[in-house]
Every structure is written in structure tokens, then in C-alpha cells.
LOMAR-485913 format. One record per residue (C-alpha): residue in three letters; residue number from 1; z, y, x. Coordinates in Angstrom, 2 decimals. Last residue first. Example, Ala and Ser with C-alpha at 12.3 -4.5 7.8 and 13.67 -1.06 7.14 Angstrom:
// residues 2
REC   residu   num        pz        py        px
REC      SER     2      7.14     -1.06     13.67
REC      ALA     1      7.80     -4.50     12.30
***
This chain:
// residues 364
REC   residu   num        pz        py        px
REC      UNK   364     32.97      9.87     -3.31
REC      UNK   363     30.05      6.88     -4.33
REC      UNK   362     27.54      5.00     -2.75
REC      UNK   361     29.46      5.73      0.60
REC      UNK   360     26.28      7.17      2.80
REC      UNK   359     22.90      7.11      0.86
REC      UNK   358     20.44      5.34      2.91
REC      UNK   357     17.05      6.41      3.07
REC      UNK   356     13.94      6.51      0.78
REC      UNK   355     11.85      4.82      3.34
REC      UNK   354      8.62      4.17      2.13
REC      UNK   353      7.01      6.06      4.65
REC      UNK   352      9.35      4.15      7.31
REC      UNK   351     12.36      5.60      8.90
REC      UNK   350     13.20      5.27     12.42
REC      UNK   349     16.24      3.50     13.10
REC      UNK   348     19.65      4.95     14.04
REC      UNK   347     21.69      4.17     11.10
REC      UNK   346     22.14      7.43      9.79
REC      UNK   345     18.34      7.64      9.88
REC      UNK   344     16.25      8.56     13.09
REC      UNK   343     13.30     11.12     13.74
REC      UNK   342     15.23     13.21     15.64
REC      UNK   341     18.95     12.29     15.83
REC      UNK   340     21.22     12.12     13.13
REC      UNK   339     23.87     14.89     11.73
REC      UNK   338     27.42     13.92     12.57
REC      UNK   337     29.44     11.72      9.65
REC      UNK   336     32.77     12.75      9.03
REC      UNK   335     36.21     11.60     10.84
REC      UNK   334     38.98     11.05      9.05
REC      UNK   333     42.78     12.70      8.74
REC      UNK   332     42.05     14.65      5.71
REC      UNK   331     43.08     18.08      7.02
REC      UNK   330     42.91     17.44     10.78
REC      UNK   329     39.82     15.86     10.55
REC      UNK   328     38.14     18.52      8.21
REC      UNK   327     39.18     21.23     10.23
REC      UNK   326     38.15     19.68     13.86
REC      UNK   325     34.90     19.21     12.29
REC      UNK   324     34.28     22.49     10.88
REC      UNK   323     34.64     23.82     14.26
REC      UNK   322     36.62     24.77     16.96
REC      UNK   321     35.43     26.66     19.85
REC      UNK   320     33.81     25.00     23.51
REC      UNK   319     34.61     26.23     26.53
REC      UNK   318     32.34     25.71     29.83
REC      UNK   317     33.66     25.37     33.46
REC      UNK   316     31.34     24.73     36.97
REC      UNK   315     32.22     23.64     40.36
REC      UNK   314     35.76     23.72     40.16
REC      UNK   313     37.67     22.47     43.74
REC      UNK   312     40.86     20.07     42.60
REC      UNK   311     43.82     20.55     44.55
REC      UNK   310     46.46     20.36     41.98
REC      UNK   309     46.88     23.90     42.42
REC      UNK   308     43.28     24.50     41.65
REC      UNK   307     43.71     22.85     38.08
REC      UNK   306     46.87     24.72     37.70
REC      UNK   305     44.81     28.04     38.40
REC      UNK   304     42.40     27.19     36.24
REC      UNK   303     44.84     26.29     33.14
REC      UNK   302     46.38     29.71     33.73
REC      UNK   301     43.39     31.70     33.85
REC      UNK   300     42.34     30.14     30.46
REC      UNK   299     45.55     31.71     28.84
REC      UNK   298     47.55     29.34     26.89
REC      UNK   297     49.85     29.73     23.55
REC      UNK   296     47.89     31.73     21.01
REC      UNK   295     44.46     30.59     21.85
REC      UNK   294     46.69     26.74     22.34
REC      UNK   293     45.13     24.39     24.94
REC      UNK   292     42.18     20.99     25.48
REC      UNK   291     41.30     19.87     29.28
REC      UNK   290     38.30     18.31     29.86
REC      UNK   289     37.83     17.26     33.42
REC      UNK   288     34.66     16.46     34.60
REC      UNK   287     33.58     15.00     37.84
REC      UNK   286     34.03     11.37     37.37
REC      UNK   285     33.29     10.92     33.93
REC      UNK   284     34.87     12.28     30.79
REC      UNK   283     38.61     12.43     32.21
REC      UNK   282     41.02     14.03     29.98
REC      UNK   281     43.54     16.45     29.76
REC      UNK   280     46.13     17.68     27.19
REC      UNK   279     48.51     19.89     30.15
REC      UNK   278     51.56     17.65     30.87
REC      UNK   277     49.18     15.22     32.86
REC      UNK   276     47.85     18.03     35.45
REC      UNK   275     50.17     17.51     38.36
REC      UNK   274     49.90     13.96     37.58
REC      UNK   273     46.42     14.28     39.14
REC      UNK   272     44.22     12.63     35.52
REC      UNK   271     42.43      9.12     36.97
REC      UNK   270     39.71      7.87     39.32
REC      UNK   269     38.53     11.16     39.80
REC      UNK   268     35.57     11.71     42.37
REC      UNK   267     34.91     15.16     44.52
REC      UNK   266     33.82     18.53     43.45
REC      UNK   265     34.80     19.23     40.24
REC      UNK   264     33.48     19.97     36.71
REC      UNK   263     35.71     21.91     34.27
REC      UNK   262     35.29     21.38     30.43
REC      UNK   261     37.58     23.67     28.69
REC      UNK   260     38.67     22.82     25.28
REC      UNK   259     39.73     25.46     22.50
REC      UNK   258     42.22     25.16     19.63
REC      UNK   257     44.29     27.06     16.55
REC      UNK   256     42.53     25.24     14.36
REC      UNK   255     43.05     27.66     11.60
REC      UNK   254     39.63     29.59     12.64
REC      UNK   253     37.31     27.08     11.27
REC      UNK   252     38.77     28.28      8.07
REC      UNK   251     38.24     31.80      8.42
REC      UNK   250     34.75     31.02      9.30
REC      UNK   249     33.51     29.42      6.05
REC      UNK   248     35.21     31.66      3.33
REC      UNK   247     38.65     29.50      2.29
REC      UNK   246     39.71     26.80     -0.02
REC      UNK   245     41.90     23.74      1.73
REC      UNK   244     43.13     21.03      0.21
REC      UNK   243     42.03     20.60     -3.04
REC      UNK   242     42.85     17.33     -4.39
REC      UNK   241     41.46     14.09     -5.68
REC      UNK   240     42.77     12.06     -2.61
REC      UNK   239     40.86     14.72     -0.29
REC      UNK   238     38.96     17.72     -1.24
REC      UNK   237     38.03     20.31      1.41
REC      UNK   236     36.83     23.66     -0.01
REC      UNK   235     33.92     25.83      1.93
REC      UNK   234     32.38     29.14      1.65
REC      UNK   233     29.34     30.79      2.75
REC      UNK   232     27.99     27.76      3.18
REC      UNK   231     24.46     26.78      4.73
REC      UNK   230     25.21     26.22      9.03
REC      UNK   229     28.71     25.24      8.66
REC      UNK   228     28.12     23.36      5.84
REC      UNK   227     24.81     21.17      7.32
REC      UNK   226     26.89     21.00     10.87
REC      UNK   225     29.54     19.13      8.96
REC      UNK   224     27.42     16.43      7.87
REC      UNK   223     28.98     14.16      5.36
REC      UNK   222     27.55     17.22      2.42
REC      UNK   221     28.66     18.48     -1.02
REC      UNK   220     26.66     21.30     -2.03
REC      UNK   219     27.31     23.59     -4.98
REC      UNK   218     24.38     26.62     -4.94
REC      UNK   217     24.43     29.53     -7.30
REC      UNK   216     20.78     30.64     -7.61
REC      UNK   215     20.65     34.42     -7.07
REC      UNK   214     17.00     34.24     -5.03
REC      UNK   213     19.05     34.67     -1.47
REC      UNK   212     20.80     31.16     -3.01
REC      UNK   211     16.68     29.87     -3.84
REC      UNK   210     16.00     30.92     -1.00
REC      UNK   209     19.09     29.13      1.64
REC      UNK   208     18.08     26.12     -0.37
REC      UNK   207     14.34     25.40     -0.11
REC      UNK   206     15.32     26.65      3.88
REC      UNK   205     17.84     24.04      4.01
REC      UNK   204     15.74     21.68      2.31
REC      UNK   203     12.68     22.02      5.05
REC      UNK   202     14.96     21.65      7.93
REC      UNK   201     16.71     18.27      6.47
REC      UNK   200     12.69     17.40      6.18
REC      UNK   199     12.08     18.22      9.93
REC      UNK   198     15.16     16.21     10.97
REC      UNK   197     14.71     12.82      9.02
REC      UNK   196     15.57     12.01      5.57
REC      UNK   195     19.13      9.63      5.59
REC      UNK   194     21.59     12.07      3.70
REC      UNK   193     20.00     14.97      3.01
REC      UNK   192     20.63     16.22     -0.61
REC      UNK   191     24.02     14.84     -0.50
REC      UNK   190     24.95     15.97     -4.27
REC      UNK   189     23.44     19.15     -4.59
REC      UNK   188     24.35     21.12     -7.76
REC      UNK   187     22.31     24.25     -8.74
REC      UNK   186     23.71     27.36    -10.88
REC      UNK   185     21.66     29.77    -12.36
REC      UNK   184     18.90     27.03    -14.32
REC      UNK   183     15.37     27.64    -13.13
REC      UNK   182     14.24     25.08    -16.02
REC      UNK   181     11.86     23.24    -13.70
REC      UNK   180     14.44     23.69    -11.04
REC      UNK   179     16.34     20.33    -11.52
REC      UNK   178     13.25     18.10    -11.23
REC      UNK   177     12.06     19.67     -7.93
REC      UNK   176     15.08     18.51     -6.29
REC      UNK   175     14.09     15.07     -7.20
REC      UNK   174     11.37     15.49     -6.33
REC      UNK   173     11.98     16.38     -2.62
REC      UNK   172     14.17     13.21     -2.53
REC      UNK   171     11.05     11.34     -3.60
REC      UNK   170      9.02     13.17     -1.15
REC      UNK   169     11.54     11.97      1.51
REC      UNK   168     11.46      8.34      0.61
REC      UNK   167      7.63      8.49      0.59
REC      UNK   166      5.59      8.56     -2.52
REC      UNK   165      3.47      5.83     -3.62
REC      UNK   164      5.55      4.74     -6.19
REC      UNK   163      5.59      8.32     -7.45
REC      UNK   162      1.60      7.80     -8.43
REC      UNK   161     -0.64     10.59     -7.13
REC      UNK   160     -0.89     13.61     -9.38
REC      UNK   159      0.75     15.92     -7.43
REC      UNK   158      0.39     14.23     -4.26
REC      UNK   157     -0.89     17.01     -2.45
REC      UNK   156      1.45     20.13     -3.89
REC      UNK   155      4.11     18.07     -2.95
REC      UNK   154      5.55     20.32     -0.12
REC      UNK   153      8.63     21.22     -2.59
REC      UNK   152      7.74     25.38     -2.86
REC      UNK   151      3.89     23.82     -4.09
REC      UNK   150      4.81     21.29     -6.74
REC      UNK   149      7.54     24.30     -7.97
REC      UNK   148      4.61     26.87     -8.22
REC      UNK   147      2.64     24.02     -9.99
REC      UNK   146      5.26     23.18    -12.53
REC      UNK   145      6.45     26.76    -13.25
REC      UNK   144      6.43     26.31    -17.08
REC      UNK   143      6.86     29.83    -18.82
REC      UNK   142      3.48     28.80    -20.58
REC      UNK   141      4.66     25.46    -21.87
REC      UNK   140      7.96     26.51    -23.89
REC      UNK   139     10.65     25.47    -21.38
REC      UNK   138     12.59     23.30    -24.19
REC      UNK   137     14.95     21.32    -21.35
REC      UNK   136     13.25     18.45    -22.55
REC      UNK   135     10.28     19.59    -21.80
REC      UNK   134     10.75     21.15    -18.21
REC      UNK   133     12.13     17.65    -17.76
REC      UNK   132      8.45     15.91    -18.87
REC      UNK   131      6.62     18.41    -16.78
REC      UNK   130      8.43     17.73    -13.72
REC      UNK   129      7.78     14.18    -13.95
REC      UNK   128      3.97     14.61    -15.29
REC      UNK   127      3.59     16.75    -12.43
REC      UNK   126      5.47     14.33     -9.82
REC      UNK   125      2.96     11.45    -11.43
REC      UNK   124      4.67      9.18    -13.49
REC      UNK   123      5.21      5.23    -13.44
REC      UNK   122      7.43      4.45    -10.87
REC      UNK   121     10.34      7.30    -12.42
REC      UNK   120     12.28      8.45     -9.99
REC      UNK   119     15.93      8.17     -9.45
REC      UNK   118     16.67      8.00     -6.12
REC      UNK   117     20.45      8.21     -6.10
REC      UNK   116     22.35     11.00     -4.42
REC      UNK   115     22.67     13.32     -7.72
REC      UNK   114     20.24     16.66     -8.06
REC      UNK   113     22.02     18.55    -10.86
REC      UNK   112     20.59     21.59    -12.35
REC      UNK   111     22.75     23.57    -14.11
REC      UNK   110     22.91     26.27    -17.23
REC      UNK   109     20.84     23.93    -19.94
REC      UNK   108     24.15     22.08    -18.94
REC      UNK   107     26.61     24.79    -20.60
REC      UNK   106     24.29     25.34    -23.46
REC      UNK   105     24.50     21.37    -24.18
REC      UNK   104     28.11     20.83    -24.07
REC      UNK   103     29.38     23.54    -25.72
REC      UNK   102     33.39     23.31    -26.98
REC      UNK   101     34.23     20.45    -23.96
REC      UNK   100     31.93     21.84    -21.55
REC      UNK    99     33.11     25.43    -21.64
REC      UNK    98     30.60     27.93    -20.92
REC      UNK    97     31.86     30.51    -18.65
REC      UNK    96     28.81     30.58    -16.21
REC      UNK    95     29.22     26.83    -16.37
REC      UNK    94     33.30     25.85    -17.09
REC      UNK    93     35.76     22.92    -16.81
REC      UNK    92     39.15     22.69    -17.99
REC      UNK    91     41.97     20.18    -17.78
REC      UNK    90     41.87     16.29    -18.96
REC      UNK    89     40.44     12.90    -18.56
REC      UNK    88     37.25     14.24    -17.70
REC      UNK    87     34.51     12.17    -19.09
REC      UNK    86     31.37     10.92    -16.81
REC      UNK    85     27.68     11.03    -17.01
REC      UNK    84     27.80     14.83    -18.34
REC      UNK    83     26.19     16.29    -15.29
REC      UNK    82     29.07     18.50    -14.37
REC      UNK    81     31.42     15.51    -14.67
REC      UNK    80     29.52     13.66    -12.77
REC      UNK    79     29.57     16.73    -10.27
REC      UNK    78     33.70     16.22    -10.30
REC      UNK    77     33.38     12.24    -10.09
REC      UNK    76     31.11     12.65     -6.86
REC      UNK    75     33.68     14.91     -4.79
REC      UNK    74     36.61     12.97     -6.03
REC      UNK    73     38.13     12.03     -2.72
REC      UNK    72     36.32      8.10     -2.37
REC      UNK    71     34.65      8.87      0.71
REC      UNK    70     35.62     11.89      2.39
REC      UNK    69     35.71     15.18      1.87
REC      UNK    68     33.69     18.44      1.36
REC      UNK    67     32.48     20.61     -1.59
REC      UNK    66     30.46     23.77      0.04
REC      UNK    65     29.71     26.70     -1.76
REC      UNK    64     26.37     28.88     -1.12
REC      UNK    63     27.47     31.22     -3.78
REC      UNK    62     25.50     33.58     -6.17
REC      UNK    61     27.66     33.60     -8.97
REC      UNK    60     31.61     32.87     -8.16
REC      UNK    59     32.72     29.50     -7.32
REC      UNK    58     36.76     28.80     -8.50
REC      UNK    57     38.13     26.14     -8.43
REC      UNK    56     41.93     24.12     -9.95
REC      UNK    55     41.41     20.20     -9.49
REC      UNK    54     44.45     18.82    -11.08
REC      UNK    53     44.32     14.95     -9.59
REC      UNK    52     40.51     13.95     -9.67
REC      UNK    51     40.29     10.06     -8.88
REC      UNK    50     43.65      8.53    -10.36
REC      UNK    49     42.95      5.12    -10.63
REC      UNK    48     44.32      3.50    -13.93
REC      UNK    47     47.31      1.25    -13.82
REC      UNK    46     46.48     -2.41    -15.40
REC      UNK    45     47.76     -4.19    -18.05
REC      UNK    44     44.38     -4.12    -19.29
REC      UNK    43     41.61     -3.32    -17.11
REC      UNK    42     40.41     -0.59    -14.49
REC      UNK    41     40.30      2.68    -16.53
REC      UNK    40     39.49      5.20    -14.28
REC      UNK    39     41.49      8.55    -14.56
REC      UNK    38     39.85     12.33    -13.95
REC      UNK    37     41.66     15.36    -14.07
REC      UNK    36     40.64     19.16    -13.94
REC      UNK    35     43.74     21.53    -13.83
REC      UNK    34     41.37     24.26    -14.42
REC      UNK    33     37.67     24.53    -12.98
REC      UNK    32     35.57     26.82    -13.06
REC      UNK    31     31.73     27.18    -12.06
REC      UNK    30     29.36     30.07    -12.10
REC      UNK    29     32.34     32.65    -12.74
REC      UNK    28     32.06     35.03    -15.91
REC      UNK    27     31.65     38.72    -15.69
REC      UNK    26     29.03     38.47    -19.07
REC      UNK    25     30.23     35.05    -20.71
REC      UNK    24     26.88     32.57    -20.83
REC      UNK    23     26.59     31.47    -24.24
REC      UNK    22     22.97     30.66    -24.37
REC      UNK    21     22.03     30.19    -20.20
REC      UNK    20     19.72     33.18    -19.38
REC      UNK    19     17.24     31.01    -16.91
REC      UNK    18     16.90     32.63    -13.86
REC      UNK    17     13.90     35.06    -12.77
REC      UNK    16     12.90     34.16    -10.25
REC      UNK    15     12.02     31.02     -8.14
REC      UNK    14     11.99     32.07     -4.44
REC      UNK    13      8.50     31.49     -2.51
REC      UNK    12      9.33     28.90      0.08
REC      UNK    11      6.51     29.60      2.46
REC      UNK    10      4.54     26.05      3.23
REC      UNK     9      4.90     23.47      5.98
REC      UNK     8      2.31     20.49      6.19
REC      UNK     7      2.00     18.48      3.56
REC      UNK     6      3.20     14.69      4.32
REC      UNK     5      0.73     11.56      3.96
REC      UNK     4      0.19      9.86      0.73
REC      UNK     3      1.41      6.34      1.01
REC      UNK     2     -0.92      3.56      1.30
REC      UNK     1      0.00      0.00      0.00
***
């Protein structure tokens, strides 16, 4: 079986103007939640799962907000929620001020959800896909964008080819196109790039960063921390179905209180000189000694002239910040998923044109 080959680059063209969502409140936050809870049922006689614990958010219009954590911390349940394929078991939840509960239908004609499973229909084409959603969404057919929306998403080419033959990425790119055909204000992105190679992750940021620039509200929930720190404007942590942490993207990156130094030497190291071991020191390789202090509590001056004391000649130094990772591991205690390689999946291979990648967790 042939697969269409990729389109090259194309201008993302922002999608204006956004869909007026029937009930929207005037002033009113894109999303909002309030004491949000969510309880599994597992069986009789048995104690439910607690997956969302009193999830209290706020994400005002025109955000690029980021929803982090780790498997199995709520992140998924809260956007099924959103998308209406799961029931809260109690609290609030809001679109542009349009509660769920009393208006279910105006307050999802207000989002587009893209969810990590492929789900594309084999036996449309991507227009007859995108045309199908725009009608049942009730886009009267000449505000319909399909073509302008085929062209932004780099499927302009296989329009009317058969989505079987699409790649894994152009399915993923369809699927994005399938929650803009009603340009709803508030978009949901549920691991939009988990296992698509380098130069497509590059594509979707830029889809992303203009439609946000456009006035689309963007929730994102993302394993790669380098895909936050480079999109969000502002970032909560969620772990065990709670909010953790809530804070603009920087600020938070600054309450690791941390910096590393990375000093090559002259000669061979076996080991750490035991004049050095009460400093947080480690040897990676031979000739470099990484040594890890306190912004408030150590001056770099210090740490070199200990080093030199202990009769060590430096070559070279570099320092390297804190990031998002160092916040998100000492907040939830596990490590997150770094972005790939070039040209290589989450599992190192290459992926093939049929590839539609693997989605990490399945689930939270």
C-alpha cells in the first residue's frame, strides 16, 4: 500500500474570527474549575478510585496553559470531562462561563478537544472528515473553512485521498484539524506529540503558538517538559488528582533554588578528592566534575576556589539553570519523558509512514 507523501511546509494562516459560544458570560474565564471530583466505580463491595480529588483552576482567555503530571494524576479524566465522555462525580466545571452540568451542548460547541487516540475514520477522505464535524457542529456550509484548515494542517495534498492511506503523523494532523472546523475559543490538546518525529512536533508548535497569538485559548497536557517550557505561558502540576503547583512558567522554574557547575580538569579522577565530598559532587567521566549548590547559599567563586584547593587544575566550567524538569521531579517525585531524537519515536526507532506512534501511558 502507498502512502501519500508529506507536504512540504506552509504559513500557518491564523483562524479568525472565533466562534461566539451561545451562553458565553461576558468577563468570564475560558475554563473553571471548582472543587472538581472524579470517582471510578471498580465493583461491588469495592472502594472506588479517587482520580480527581477537588481540582480548583482557573485558565483565563487567550492562554497557552500547560496541564502536567504523571501517569495516572487525573490529567486525562479532567479533559474527559471537558469532552463529555466521562461524569464528574462532583464540583464545578465551566467553558467561557458555561456550566456543563446546566448547558451541556453550548458549553462544548465552545471547545475543541483533540484526545491522544487516533481516531480516524478508514473510510473518509480528510475533507469529507472535516466536513462531516463542521456539520454536526451546525457550521452553515458557506462559513465552512474546510480548505483553509486542509491547507494550515499540511494536508492540502491528500485531501481527498483515503485516511487509511494517511501516515501516522497526518492522522494526528487530522485530528487537530477536526476540532477547528467550528473555530471554537478554547482548544484542548491531549498529548498532541507524543511519538511524531521532530519536524512534525515543529510544525504543531507553530499550528499552536497561532492559533493562541489568534485568541484561541490553548490547554495542553504534555510528557515532554521541553514542549511546556518552550509553548506555555503558564503551567499547573497535577499529581494524585491534585493541584500542586499553579504558577506563570518562569516563576516556577525559579523555586528550585539550584544550579550545577560542570568543571573539566586537567589530569584523571578515579573518584571525588575527599576535600570536595561535603560539597554535592559528582564524577561524569574522568575529567569532569559536576558539582550541584544553593543561588542563595553558595557563591560560584567559592566552589572554584575549593576545587583549586583540592589541587585540581580547571580547564573549562559551564553552569547550567533549573528547569521544568527539576520542578516537576521534585514536586511529584518522577521523572518525565525527554523529547526524542531526530527522526526517532519514544522508543528509539524510526517511524514508518504508517506509523501513527505510540501514545505514552494510555491513560493519565
Amino acid at each position: 500500500m502507498t502512502t501519500p507523501s508529506e507536504s512540504p511546509p506552509a504559513s500557518v494562516t491564523p483562524l479568525r474570527p472565533l466562534n461566539k459560544a451561545a451562553g458565553a458570560m461576558p468577563g468570564a474565564a475560558a475554563l473553571e474549575f471548582q472543587g472538581l471530583r472524579k470517582v471510578y466505580r471498580l465493583g461491588r463491595g469495592k472502594p472506588g478510585k479517587e482520580a480527581l480529588r477537588g481540582i480548583d483552576l482557573t485558565i483565563p482567555h487567550g492562554s497557552l496553559f500547560g496541564l502536567l503530571g504523571p501517569n495516572g494524576a487525573g490529567k486525562s479524566t479532567l479533559i474527559n470531562i471537558l469532552a463529555g465522555t466521562v461524569v464528574k462525580t462532583g464540583g464545578v466545571a465551566r467553558i467561557c462561563g458555561i456550566d456543563l452540568d446546566s448547558h451541556p451542548r453550548n458549553a462544548r460547541g465552545a471547545i475543541g478537544v483533540v484526545p491522544q487516540e487516533l481516531a480516524v475514520d478508514p473510510f473518509f477522505t480528510p475533507r469529507q472528515s472535516l466536513e462531516l464535524h463542521a456539520g454536526l457542529y451546525g457550521v452553515p456550509k458557506k462559513e465552512r473553512r474546510t480548505d483553509h484548515i486542509l491547507e494550515i494542517m499540511r494536508l492540502s495534498e491528500v485531501a481527498d485521498a483515503s485516511s487509511r492511506r494517511l501516515s501516522g503523523g497526518m492522522k494526528r494532523r487530522l485530528m487537530l484539524a477536526k476540532a477547528m472546523v467550528h473555530a471554537p475559543p478554547v482548544l484542548v490538546l491531549d498529548e498532541p506529540t507524543a511519538g511524531v518525529d521532530v519536524e512534525l512536533r515543529k510544525h504543531l508548535w507553530e499550528v499552536v503558538r497561532n492559533l493562541n497569538e489568534a485568541g484561541v485559548t490553548i490547554l495542553l497536557t504534555t510528557h515532554y517538559l521541553e514542549e511546556a517550557e518552550q509553548l506555555c505561558d503558564t503551567i499547573a502540576i497535577i499529581n494524585d488528582g491534585r493541584v500542586v503547583a499553579k504558577d506563570d512558567t518562569r516563576a516556577l522554574i525559579q523555586r528550585i533554588d539550584r544550579k550545577e557547575v560542570a568543571i573539566v580538569i586537567a589530569d584523571d579522577l578515579l573518584e571525588v578528592p575527599e576535600d570536595l565530598r561535603t560539597l554535592d559532587a559528582e564524577l561524569r567521566g574522568p575529567r569532569t566534575l559536576a558539582i550541584g549548590y544553593s543561588r542563595k547559599n553558595n557563591e560560584i567563586a567559592e566552589i572554584l576556589d575549593d576545587v583549586q584547593r583540592a589541587g585540581l587544575t580547571i580547564l573549562d566550567l559551564t553552569t547550567e539553570e533549573s528547569d521544568l524538569e527539576d520542578v516537576f521531579l521534585d514536586l511529584t517525585g518522577r521523572k518525565a519523558a525527554r523529547t526524542e531524537e531526530p527522526g526517532q519515536d519514544e522508543a528509539g526507532r524510526k517511524p514508518g509512514p504508517d506509523d501513527a506512534g505510540a501514545v505514552e501511558g494510555g491513560g493519565d
